[in-house]
Short mmCIF file of the C-alpha atoms (twelve columns), coordinates in Angstrom:
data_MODEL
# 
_entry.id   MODEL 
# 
loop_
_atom_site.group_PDB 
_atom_site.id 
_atom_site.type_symbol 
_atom_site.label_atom_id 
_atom_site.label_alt_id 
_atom_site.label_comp_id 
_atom_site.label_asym_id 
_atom_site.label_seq_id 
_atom_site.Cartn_x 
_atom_site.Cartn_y 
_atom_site.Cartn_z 
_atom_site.pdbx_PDB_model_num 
ATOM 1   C CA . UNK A 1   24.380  -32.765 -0.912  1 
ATOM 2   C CA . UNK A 2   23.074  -31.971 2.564   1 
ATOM 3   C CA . UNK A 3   24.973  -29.264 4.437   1 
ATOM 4   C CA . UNK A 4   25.468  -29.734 8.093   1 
ATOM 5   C CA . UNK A 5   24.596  -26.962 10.412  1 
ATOM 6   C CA . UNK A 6   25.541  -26.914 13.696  1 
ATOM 7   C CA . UNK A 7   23.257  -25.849 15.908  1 
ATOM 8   C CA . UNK A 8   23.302  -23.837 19.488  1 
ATOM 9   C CA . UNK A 9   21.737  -25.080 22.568  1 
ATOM 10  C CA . UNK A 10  18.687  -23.124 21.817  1 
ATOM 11  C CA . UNK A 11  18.257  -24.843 18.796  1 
ATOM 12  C CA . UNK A 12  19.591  -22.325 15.818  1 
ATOM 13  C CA . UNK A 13  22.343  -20.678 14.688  1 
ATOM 14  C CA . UNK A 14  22.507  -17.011 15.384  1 
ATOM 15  C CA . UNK A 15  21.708  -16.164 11.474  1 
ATOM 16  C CA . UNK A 16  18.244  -18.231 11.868  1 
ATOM 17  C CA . UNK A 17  16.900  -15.916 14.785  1 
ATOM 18  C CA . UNK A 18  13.761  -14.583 13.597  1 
ATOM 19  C CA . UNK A 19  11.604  -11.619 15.339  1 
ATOM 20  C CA . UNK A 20  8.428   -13.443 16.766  1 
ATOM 21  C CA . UNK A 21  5.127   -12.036 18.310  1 
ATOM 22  C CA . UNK A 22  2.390   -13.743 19.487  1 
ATOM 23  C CA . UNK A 23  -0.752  -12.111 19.156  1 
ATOM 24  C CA . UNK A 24  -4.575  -12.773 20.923  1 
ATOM 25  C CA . UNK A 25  -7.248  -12.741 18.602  1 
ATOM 26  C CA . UNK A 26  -10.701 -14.461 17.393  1 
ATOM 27  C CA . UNK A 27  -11.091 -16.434 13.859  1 
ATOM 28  C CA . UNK A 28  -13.184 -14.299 11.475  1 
ATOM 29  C CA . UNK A 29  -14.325 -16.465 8.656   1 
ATOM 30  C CA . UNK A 30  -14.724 -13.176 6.268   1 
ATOM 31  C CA . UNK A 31  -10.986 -12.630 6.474   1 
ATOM 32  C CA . UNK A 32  -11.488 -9.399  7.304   1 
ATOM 33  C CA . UNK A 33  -9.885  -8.842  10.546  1 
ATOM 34  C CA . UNK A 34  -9.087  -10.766 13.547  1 
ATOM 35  C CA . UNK A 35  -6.274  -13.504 13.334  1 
ATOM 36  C CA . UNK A 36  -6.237  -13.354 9.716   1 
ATOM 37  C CA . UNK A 37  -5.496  -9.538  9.902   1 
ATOM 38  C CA . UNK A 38  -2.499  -10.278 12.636  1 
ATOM 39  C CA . UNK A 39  -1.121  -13.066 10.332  1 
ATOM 40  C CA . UNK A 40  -1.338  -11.701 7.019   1 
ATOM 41  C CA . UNK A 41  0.095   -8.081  8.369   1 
ATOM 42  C CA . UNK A 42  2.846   -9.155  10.657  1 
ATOM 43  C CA . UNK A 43  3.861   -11.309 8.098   1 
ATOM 44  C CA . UNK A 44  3.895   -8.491  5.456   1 
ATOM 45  C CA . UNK A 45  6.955   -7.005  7.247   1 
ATOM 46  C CA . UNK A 46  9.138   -10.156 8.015   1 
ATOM 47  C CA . UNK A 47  7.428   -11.035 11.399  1 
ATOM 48  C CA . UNK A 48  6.967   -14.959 12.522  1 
ATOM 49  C CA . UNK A 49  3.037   -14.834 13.735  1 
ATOM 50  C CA . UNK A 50  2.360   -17.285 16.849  1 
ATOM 51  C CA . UNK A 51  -1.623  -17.093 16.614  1 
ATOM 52  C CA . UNK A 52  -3.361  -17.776 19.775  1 
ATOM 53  C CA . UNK A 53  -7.051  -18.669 18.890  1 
ATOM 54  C CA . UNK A 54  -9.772  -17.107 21.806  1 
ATOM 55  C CA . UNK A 55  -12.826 -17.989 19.794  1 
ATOM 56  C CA . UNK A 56  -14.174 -16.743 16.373  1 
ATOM 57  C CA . UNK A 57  -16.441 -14.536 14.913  1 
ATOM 58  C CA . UNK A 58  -20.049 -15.598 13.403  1 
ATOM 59  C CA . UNK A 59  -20.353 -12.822 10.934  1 
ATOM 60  C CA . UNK A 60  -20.113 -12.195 6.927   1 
ATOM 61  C CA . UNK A 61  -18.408 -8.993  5.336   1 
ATOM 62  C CA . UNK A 62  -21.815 -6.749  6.408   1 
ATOM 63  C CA . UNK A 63  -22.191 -7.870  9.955   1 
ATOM 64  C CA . UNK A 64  -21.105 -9.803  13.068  1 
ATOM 65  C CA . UNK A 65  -23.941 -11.751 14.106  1 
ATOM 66  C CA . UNK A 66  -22.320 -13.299 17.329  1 
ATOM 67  C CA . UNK A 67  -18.770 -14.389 19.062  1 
ATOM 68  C CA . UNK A 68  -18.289 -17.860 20.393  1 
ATOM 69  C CA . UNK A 69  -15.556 -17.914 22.740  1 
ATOM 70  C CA . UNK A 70  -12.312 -20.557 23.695  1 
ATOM 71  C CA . UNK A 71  -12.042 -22.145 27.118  1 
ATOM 72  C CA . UNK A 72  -10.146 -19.571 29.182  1 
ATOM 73  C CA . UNK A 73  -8.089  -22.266 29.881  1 
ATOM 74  C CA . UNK A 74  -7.231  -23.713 26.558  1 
ATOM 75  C CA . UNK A 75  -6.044  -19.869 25.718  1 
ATOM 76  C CA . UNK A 76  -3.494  -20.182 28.408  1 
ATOM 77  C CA . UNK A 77  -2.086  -23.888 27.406  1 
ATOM 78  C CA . UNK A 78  -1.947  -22.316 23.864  1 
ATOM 79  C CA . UNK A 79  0.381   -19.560 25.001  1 
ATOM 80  C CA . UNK A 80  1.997   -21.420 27.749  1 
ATOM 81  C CA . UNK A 81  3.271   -23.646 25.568  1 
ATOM 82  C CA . UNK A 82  4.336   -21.864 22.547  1 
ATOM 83  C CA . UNK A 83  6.100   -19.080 25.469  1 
ATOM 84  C CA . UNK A 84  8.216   -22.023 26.922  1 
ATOM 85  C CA . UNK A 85  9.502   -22.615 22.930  1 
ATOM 86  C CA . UNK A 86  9.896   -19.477 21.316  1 
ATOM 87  C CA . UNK A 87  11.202  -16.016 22.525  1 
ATOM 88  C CA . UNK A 88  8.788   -13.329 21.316  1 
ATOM 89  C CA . UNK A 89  9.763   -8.885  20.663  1 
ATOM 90  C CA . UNK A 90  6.338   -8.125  20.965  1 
ATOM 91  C CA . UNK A 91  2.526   -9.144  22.102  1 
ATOM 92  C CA . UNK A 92  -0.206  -8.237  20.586  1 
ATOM 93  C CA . UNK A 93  -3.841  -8.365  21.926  1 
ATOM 94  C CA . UNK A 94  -6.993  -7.964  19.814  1 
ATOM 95  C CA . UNK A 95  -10.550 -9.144  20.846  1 
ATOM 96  C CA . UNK A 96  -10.759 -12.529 23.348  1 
ATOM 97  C CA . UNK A 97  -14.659 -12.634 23.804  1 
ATOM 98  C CA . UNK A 98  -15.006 -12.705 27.892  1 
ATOM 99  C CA . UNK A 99  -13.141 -11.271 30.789  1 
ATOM 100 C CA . UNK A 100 -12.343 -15.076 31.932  1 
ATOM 101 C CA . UNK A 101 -9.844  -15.103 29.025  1 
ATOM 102 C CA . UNK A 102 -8.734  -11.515 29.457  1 
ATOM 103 C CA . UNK A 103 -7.687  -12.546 33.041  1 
ATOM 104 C CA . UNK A 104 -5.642  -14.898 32.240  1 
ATOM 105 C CA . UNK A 105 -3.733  -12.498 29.257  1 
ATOM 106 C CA . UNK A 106 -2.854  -10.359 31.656  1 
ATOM 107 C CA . UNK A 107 -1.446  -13.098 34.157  1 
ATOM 108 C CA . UNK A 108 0.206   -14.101 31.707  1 
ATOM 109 C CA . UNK A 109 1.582   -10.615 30.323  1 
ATOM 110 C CA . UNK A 110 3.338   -10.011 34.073  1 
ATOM 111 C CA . UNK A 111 5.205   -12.937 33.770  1 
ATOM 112 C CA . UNK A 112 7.167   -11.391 30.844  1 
ATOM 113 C CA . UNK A 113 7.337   -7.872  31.621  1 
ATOM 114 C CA . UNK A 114 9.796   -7.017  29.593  1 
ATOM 115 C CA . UNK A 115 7.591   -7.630  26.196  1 
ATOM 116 C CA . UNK A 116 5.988   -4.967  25.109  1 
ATOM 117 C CA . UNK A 117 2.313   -5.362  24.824  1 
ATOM 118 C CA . UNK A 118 0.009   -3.731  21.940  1 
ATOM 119 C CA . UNK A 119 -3.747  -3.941  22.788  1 
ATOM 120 C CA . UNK A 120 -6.557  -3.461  20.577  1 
ATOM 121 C CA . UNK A 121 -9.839  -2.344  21.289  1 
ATOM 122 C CA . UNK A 122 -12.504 -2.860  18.333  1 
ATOM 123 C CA . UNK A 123 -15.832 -1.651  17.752  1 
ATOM 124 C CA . UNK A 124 -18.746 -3.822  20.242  1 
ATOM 125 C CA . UNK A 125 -21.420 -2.187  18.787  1 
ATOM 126 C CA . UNK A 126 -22.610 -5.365  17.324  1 
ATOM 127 C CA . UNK A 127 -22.658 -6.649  20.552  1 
ATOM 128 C CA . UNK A 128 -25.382 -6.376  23.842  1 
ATOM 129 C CA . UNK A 129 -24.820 -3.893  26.361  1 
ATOM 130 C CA . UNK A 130 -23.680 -6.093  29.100  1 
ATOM 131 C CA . UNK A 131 -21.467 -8.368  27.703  1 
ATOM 132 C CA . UNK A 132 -19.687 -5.173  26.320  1 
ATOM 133 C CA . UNK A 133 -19.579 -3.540  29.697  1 
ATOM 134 C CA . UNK A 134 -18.518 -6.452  31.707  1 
ATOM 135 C CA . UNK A 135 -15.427 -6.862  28.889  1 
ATOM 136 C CA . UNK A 136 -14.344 -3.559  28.444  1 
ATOM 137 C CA . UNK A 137 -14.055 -3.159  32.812  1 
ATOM 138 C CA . UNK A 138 -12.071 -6.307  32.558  1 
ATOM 139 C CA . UNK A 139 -9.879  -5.460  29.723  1 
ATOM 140 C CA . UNK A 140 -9.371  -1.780  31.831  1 
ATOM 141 C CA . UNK A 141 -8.644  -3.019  35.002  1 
ATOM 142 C CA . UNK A 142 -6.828  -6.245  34.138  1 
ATOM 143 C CA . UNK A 143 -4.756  -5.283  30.798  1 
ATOM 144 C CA . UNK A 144 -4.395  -1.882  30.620  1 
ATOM 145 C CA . UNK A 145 -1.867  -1.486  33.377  1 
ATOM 146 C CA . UNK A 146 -0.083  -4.184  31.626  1 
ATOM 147 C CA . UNK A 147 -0.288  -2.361  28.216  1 
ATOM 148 C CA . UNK A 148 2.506   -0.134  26.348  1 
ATOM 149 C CA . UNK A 149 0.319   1.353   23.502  1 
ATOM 150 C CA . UNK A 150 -2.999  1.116   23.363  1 
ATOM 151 C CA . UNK A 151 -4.896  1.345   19.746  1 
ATOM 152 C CA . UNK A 152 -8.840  2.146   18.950  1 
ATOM 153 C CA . UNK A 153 -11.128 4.583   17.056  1 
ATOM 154 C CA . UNK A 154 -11.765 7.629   18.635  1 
ATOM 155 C CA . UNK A 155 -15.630 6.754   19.277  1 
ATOM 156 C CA . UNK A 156 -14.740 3.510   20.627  1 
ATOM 157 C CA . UNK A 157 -12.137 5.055   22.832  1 
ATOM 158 C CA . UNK A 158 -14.357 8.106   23.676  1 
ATOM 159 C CA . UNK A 159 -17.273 6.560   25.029  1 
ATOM 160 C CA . UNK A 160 -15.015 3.710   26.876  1 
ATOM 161 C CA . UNK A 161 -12.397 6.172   28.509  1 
ATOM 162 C CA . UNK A 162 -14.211 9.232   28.924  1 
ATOM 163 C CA . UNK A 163 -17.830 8.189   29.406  1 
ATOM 164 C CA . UNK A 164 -18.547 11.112  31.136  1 
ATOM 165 C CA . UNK A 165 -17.029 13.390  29.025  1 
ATOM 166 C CA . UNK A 166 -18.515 17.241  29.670  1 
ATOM 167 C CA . UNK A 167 -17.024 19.371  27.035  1 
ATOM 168 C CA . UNK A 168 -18.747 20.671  23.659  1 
ATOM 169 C CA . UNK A 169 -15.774 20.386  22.352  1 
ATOM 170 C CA . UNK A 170 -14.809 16.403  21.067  1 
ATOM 171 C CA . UNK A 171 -11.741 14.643  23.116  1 
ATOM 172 C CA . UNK A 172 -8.254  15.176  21.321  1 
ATOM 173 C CA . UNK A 173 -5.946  12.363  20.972  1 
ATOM 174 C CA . UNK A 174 -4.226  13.900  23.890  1 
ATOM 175 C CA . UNK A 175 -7.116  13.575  26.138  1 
ATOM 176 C CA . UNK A 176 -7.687  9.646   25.123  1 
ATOM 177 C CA . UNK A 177 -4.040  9.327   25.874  1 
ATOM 178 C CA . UNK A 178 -4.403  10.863  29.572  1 
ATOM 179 C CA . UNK A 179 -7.496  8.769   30.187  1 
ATOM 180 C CA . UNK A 180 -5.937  5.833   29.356  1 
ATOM 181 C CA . UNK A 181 -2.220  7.015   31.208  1 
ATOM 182 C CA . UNK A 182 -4.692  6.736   34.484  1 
ATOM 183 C CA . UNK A 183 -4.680  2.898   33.992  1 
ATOM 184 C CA . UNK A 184 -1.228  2.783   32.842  1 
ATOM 185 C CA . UNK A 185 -0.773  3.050   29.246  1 
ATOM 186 C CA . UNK A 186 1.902   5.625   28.134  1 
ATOM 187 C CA . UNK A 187 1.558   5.504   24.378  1 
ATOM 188 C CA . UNK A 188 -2.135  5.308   22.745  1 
ATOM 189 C CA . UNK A 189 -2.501  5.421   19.329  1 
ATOM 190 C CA . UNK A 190 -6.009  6.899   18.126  1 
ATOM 191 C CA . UNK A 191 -7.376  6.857   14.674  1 
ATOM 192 C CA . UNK A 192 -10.199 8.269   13.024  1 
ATOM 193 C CA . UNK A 193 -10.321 11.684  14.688  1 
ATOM 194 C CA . UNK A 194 -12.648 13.997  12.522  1 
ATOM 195 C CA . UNK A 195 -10.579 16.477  11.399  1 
ATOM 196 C CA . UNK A 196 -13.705 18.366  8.916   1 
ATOM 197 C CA . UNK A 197 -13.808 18.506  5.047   1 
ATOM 198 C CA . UNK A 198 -14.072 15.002  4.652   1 
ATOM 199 C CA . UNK A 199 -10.682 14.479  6.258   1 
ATOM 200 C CA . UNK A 200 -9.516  12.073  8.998   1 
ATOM 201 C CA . UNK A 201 -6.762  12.191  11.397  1 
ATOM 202 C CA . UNK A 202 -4.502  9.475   13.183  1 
ATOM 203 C CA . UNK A 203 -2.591  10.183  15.903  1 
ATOM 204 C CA . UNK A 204 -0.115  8.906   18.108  1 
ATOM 205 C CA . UNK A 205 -0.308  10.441  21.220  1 
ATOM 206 C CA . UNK A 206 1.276   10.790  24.841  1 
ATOM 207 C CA . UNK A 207 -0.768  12.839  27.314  1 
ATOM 208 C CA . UNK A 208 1.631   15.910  26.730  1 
ATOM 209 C CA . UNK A 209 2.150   15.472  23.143  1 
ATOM 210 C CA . UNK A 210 1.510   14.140  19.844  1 
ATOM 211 C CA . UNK A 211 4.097   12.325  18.530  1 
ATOM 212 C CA . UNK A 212 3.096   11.092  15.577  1 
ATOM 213 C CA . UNK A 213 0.106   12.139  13.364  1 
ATOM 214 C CA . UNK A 214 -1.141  11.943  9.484   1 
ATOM 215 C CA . UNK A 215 -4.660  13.545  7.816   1 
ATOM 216 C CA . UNK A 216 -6.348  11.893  5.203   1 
ATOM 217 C CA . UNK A 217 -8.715  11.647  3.098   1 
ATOM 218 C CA . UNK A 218 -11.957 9.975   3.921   1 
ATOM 219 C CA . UNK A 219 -12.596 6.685   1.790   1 
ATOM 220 C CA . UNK A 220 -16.254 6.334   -0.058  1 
ATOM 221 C CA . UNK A 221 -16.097 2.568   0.697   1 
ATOM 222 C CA . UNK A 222 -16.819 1.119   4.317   1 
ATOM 223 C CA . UNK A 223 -13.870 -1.237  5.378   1 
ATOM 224 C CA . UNK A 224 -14.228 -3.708  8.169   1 
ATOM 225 C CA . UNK A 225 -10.754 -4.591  10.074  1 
ATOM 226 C CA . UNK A 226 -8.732  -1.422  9.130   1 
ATOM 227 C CA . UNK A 227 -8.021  -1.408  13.378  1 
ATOM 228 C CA . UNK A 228 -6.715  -4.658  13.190  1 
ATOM 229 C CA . UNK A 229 -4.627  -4.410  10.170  1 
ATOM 230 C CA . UNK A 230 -2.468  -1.298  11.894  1 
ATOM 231 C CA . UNK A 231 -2.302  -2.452  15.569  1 
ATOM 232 C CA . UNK A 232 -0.698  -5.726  14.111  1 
ATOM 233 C CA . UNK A 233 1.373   -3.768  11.653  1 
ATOM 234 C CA . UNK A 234 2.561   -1.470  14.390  1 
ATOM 235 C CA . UNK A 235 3.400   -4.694  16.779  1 
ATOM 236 C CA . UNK A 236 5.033   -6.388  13.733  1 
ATOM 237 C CA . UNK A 237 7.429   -3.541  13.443  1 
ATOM 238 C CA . UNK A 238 8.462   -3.281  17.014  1 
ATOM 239 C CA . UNK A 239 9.091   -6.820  16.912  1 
ATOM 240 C CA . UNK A 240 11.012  -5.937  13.761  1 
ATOM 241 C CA . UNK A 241 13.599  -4.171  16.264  1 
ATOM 242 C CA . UNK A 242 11.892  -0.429  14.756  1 
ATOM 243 C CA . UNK A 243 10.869  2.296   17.677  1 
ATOM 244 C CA . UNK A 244 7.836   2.990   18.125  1 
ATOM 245 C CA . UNK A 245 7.534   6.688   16.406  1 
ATOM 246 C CA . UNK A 246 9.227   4.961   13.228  1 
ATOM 247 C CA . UNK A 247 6.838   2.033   13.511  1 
ATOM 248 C CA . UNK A 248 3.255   3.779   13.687  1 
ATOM 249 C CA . UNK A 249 4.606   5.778   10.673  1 
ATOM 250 C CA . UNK A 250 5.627   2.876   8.505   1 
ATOM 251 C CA . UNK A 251 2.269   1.225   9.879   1 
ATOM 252 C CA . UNK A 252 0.319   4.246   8.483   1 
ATOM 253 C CA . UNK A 253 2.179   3.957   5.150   1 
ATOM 254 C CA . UNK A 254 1.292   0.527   4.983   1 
ATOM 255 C CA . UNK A 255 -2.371  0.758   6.370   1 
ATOM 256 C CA . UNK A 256 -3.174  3.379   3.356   1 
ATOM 257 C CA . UNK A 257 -1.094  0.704   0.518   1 
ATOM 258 C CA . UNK A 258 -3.652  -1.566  1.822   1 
ATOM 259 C CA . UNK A 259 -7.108  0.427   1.816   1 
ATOM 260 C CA . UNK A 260 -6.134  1.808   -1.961  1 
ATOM 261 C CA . UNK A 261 -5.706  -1.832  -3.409  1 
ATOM 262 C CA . UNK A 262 -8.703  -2.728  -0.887  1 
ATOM 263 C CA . UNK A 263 -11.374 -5.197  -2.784  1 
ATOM 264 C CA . UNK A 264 -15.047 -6.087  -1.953  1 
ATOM 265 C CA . UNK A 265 -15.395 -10.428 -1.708  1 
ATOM 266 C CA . UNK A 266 -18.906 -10.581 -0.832  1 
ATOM 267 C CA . UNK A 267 -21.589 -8.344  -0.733  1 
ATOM 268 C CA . UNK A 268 -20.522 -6.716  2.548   1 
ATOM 269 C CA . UNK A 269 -18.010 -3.893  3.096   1 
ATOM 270 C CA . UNK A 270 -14.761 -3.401  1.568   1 
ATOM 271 C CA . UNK A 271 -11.327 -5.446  3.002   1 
ATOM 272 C CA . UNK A 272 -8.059  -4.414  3.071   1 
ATOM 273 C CA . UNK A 273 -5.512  -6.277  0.444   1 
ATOM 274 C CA . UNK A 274 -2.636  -6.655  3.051   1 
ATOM 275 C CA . UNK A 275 -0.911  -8.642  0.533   1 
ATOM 276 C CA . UNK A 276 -1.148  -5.446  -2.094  1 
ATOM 277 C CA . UNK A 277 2.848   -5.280  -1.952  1 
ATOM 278 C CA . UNK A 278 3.009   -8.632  -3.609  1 
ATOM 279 C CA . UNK A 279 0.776   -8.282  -6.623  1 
ATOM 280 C CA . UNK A 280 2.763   -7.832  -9.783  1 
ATOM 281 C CA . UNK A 281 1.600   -4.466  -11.847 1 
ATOM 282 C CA . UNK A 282 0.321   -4.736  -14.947 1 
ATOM 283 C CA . UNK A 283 2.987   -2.591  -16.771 1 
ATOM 284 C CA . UNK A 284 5.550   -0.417  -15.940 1 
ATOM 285 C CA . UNK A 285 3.087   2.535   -15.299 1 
ATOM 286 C CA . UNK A 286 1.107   0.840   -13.422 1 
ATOM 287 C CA . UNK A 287 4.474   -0.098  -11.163 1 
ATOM 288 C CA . UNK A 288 5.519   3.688   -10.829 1 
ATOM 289 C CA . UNK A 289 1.937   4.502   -9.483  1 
ATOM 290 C CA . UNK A 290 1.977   2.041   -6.531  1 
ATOM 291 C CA . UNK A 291 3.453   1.969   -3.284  1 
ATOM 292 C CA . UNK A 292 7.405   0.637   -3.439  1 
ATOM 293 C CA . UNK A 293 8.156   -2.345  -0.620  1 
ATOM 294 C CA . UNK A 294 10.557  0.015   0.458   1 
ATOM 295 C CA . UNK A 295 7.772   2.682   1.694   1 
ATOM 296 C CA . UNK A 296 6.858   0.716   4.607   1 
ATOM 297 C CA . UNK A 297 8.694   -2.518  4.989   1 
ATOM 298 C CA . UNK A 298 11.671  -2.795  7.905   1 
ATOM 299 C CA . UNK A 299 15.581  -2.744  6.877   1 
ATOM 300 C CA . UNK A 300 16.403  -6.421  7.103   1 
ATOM 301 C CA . UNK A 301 17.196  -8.544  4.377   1 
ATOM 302 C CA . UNK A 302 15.025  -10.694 3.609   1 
ATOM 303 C CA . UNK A 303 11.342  -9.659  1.965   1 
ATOM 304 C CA . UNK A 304 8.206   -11.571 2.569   1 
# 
């Protein structure tokens, strides 16, 4: 028997509200970050993706070989039209090929100001000098004052922010987060510091303090869209209704589930299973060695 529901005027009953973020990010065929990172991550703790497409990726696990790039344009109708359906928590921004489509992000960004926005800046290294130049000025100038935490590597942020960094001694988290404070951003959340012995640290970072840090281990394996996999766990959370201390934890918790259970597809680098909560262990020691749901998914009832 069908059950009739009865609806509000937005179109669902307060118990079918759903946290929501749209995120801004390229197609990578290999799965290993971009849009498939955001989905498969934001999903992972009870977020509804909206995945705006700015172009995709021409690479394999080993290498990106190019970037081919949306209509500015078409990016904007995409968002546009999903914005004037669906209320998001949270927007998330990871690499959108040219500084025609990062205009119109950040146009877009001021007409909700009351979204937080998470922005991620990868690794260009595969890409020429100028195109890299002319994006990162854009992304700095256009969507960095409209940012609330900002997310790299510590090389990527080091020789973007502080370019003319004098010191002998290498930039602290602190010192990313000042340089980037200058533009606008108070929260930036750097990973990959070298910390010595093999170790690693990632920190989240104001420019007075850090607020929240953790020191690993160094894996042996290379992994390609790590970055992704945490800025979209971190906006995922904050959609999720967590703050943002208790989200870049859980993120972190999460992040390191996924590099232990990561796998190699191809005969590139090493991926991150962001799905690793959902594989069924093999016995019951097995199940007391791996991470519980409960280490890094939200409170909220139902699991995904």
């Amino acid at each position: 028997m069908n059950q009739h529901i009865t609806l509000t005027d937005e179109g669902q009953t307060p118990e079918m509200a759903h946290p929501c973020a749209l995120t801004f990010n390229s197609n990578d065929p290999s799965g290993a970050g971009g849009l498939t990172a955001d989905i498969l991550a934001m999903s992972s703790v009870g977020t509804h993706v909206l995945a705006i497409s700015t172009g995709s990726y021409l690479r394999d696990t080993a290498e990106t070989f190019d970037h081919v790039s949306m209509d500015e344009d078409a990016v904007d109708d995409q968002a546009r039209h999903v914005l004037e359906d669906i209320s998001v928590q949270v927007i998330k921004v990871g690499f959108c090929g040219t500084p025609e489509i990062l205009s119109v992000i950040a146009e877009l960004c001021t007409d909700y100001p009351d979204v937080p926005v998470v922005a991620y800046m990868p690794s260009l290294s595969w890409w020429q000098d100028d195109p890299i130049e002319a994006y990162q000025d854009a992304f700095m100038e256009l969507l960095l004052p409209q940012t609330t935490l900002l997310v790299g590597n510590h090389s990527t942020l080091w020789r973007w922010l502080l370019p003319d960094w004098g010191s002998e001694r290498t930039p602290t988290a602190r010192d990313l987060a000042k340089a980037a404070a200058e533009k606008g951003v108070p929260y930036t959340l750097v990973t990959g510091l070298p910390q010595g012995n093999q170790h690693i640290e990632n920190a989240l970072a104001t420019p007075l303090s850090v607020m929240v840090s953790e020191t690993i281990e160094r894996f042996d394996a290379v992994f390609t869209g790590a970055g992704d996999t945490l800025s979209a766990t971190v906006a995922g959370l904050l959609a999720m209704g967590d703050d943002l201390e208790a989200s870049v934890a859980e993120a972190f918790s999460y992040l390191d589930g996924a590099l232990d259970a990561g796998f190699r597809p191809g005969m590139g680098h090493a991926l991150a299973d962001r799905l690793f909560w959902a594989q069924a262990p093999d016995d019951a020691d097995d199940a007391d060695e791996r991470t519980s749901n409960e280490d890094f998914l939200p409170g909220h009832d139902t699991r995904h």
